[in-house]
LUMKOL-801314 format. One record per residue (C-alpha): residue number from 1; x, y, z. Coordinates in pm, 1 decimal. Layout:
! LUMKOL-801314
SITE, NUM, X, Y, Z;
...
END
This chain:
! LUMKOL-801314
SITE, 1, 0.0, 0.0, 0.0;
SITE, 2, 278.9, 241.6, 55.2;
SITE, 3, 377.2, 217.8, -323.2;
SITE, 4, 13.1, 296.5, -451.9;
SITE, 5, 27.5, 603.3, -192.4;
SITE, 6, 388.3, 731.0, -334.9;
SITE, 7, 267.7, 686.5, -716.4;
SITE, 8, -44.3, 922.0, -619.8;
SITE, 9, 145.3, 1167.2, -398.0;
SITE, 10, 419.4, 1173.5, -712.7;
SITE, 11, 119.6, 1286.8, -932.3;
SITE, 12, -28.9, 1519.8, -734.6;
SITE, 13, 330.7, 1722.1, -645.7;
SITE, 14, 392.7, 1719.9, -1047.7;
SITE, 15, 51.7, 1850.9, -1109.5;
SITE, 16, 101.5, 2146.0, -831.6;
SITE, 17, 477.0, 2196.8, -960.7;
SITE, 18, 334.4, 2245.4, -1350.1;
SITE, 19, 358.6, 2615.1, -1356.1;
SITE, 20, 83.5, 2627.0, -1593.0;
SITE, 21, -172.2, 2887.9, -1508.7;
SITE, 22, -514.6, 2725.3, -1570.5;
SITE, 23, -687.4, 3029.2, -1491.2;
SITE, 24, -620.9, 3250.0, -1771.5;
SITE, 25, -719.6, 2948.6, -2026.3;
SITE, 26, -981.5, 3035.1, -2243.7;
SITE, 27, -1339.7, 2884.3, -2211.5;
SITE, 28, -1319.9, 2736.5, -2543.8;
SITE, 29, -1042.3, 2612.2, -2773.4;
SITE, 30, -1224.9, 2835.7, -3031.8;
SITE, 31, -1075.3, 3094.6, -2804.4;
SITE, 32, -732.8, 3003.0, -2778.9;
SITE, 33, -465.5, 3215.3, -2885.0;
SITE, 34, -272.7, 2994.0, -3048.3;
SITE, 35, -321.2, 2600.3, -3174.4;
SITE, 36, -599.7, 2483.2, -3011.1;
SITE, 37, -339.0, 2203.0, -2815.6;
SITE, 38, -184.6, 2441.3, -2628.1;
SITE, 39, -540.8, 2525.0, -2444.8;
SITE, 40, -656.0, 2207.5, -2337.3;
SITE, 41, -584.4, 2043.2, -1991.2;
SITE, 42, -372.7, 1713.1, -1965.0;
SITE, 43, -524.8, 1397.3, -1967.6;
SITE, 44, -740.1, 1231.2, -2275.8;
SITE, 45, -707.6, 1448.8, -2605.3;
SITE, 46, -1030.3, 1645.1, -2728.4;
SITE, 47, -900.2, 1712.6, -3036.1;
SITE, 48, -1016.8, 1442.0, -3308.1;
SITE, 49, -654.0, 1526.3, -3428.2;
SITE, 50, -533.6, 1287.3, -3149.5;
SITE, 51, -798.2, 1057.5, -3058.6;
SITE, 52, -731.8, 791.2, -2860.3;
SITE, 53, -408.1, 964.0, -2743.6;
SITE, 54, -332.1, 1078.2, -2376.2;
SITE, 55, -199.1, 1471.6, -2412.3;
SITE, 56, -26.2, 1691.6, -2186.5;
SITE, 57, 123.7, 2035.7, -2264.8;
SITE, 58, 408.5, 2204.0, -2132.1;
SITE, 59, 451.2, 2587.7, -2052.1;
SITE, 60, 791.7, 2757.3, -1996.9;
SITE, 61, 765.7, 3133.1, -1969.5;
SITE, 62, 1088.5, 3393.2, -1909.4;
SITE, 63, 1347.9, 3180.1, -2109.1;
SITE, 64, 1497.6, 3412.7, -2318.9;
SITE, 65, 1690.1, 3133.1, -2516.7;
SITE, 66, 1451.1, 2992.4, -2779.4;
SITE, 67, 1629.9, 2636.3, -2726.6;
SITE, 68, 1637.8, 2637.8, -2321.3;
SITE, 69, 1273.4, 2760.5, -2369.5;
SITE, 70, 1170.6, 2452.1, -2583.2;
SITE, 71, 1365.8, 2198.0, -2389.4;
SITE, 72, 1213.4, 2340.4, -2110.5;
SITE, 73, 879.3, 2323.9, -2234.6;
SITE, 74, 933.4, 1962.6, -2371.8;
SITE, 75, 1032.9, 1863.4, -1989.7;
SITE, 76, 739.6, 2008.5, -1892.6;
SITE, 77, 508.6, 1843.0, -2069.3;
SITE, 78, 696.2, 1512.4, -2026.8;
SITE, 79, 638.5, 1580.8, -1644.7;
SITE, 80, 244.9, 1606.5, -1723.1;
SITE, 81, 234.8, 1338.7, -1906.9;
SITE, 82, 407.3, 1122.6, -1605.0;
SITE, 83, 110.2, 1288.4, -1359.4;
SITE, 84, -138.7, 1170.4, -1605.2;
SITE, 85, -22.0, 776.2, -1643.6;
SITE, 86, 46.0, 743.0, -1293.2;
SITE, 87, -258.0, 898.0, -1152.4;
SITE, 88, -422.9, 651.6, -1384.2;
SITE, 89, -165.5, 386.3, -1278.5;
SITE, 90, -247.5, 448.2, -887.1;
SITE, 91, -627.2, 381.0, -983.2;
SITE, 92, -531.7, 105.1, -1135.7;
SITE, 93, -340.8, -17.6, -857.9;
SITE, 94, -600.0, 56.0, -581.9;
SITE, 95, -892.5, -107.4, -851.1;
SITE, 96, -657.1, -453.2, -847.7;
SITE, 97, -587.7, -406.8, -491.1;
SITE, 98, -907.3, -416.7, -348.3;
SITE, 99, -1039.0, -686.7, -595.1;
SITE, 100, -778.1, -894.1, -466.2;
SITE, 101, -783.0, -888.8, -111.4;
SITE, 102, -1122.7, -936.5, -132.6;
SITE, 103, -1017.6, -1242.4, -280.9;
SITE, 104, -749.9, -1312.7, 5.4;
SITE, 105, -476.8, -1214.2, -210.9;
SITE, 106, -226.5, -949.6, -30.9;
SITE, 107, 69.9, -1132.2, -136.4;
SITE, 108, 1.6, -1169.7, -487.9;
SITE, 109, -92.9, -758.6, -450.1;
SITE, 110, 230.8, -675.9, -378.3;
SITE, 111, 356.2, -832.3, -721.7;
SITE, 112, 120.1, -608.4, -853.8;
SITE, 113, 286.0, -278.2, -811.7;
SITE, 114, 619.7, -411.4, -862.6;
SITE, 115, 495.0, -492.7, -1233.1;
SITE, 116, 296.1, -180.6, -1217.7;
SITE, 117, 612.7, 30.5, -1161.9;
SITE, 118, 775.2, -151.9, -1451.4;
SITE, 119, 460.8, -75.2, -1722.0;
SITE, 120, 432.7, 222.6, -1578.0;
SITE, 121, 769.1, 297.0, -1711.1;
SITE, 122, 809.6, 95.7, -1982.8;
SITE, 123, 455.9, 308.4, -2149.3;
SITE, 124, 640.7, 643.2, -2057.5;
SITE, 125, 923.1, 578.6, -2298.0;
SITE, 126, 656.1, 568.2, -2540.8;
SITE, 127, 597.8, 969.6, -2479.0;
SITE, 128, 635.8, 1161.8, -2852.2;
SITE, 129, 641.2, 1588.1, -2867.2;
SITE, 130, 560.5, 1611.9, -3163.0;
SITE, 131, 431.6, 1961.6, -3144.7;
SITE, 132, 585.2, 2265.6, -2984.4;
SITE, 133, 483.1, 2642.2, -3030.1;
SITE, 134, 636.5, 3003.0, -2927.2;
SITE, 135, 375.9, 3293.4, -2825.0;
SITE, 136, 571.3, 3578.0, -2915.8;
SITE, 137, 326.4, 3814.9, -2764.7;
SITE, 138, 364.2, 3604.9, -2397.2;
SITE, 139, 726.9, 3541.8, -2472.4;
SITE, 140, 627.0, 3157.0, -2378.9;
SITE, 141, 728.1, 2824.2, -2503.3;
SITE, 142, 492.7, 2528.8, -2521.5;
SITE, 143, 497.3, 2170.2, -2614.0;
SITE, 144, 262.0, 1918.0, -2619.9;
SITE, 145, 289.7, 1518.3, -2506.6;
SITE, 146, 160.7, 1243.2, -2647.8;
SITE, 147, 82.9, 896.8, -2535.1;
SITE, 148, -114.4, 628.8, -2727.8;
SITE, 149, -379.1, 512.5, -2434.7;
SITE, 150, -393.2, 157.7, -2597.4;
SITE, 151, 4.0, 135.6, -2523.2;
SITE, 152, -71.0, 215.7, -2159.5;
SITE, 153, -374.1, -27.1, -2086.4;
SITE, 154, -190.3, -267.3, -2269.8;
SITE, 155, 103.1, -203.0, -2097.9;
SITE, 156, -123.4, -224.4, -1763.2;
SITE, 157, -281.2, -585.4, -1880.7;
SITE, 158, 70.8, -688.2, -1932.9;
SITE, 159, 130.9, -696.2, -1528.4;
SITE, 160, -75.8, -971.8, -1560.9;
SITE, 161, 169.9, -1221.2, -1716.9;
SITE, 162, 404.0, -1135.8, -1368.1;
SITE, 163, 508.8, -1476.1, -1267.0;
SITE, 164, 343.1, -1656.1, -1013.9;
SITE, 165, -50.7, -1462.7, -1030.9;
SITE, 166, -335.3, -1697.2, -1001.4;
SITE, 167, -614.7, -1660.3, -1279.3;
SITE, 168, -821.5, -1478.4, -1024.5;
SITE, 169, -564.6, -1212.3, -971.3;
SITE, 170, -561.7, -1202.3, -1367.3;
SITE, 171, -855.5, -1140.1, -1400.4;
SITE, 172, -886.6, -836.0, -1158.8;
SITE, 173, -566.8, -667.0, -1376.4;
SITE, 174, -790.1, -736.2, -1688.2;
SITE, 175, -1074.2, -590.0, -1487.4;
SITE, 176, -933.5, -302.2, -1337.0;
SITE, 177, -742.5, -223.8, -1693.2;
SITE, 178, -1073.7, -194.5, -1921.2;
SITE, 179, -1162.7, -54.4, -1600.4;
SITE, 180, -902.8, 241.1, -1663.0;
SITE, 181, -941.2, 244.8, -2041.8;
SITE, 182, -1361.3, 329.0, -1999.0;
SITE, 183, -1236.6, 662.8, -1763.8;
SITE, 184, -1084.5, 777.0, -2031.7;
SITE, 185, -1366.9, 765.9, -2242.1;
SITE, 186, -1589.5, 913.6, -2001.9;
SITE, 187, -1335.8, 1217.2, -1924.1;
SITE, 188, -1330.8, 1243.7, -2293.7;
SITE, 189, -1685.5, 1229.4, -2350.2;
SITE, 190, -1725.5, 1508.4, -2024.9;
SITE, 191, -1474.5, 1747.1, -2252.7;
SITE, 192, -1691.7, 1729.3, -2568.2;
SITE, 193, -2000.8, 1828.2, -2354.8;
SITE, 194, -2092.7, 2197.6, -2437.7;
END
């Protein structure tokens, strides 16, 4: 259990150590004053440009070299992504958790995260920037993140094949992996709503 509570307090520092402003984002991406990507808020893409994808954006502001201020961005939004997949991860982990103790299964829970960890990282070396932006007017750098979602619920169904699970405990990574996978829809669906 101490794992699980480490992933989520690692998300939630890198989430209050972004340095992104979300208050002066506009209501709409119609609104935005640049590309739309560099408006919308980390987590599952609501631009049909990237569906299915995971994004997170990265802001540097008051880097006066254009380079710095892009490699700064890029870590940035590298550091999002990582809040996204493991606040998703530490669901995950909690989900499989409970559905196996239930079961009588602490032991077997403990493999769990130590797989976790592993897909956890394994999915962010799958992270692409293929955008990145300048605001000339702002003097701020941006770059967005991307992560396939099917490599990271795959990635989470993998921890599965850890040696030594019984099918029940396989069945609660399946579970709690579709589990993930139908969040994202929903928080996807929630960011289409008007």
């Amino acid at each position: 259990m101490r794992n699980v509570s480490w992933i989520a307090a690692a998300a939630l520092l890198a989430v209050a150590c972004s340095g992104v402003d979300r208050s002066v984002q506009p209501k709409s991406l119609d609104d935005c004053k640049g590309p739309a990507w560099t408006c919308i808020r980390s987590g599952p893409c609501p631009l049909t440009e990237f569906k299915g994808m995971l994004c997170a954006v990265g802001v540097a502001a008051g880097i006066q070299s254009p380079t710095l201020g892009m490699e700064a961005a890029t870590a940035q939004a590298r550091n999002q992504m990582g809040a996204v997949v493991r606040s998703r991860v530490a669901s995950f982990t909690k989900m499989t958790q409970e559905s196996m103790s239930k079961q009588g299964q602490g032991e077997e829970a403990q493999k769990v995260v130590a797989a976790t960890e592993y897909a956890v990282n394994e999915s962010l070396s799958g992270v692409s920037v293929p955008r990145t932006w300048f605001d000339e007017d702002r003097k701020m750098h941006y770059a967005l993140a991307l992560l396939d979602e099917k490599t990271l619920a795959g990635s989470l169904k993998t921890v599965g094949a850890a040696q030594g699970l019984t099918p029940e405990a396989r069945t609660a990574i399946e579970q709690s992996a579709a589990r993930v996978e139908q969040e994202w829809d929903a928080d996807r669906e929630k960011l289409k709503a008007p």
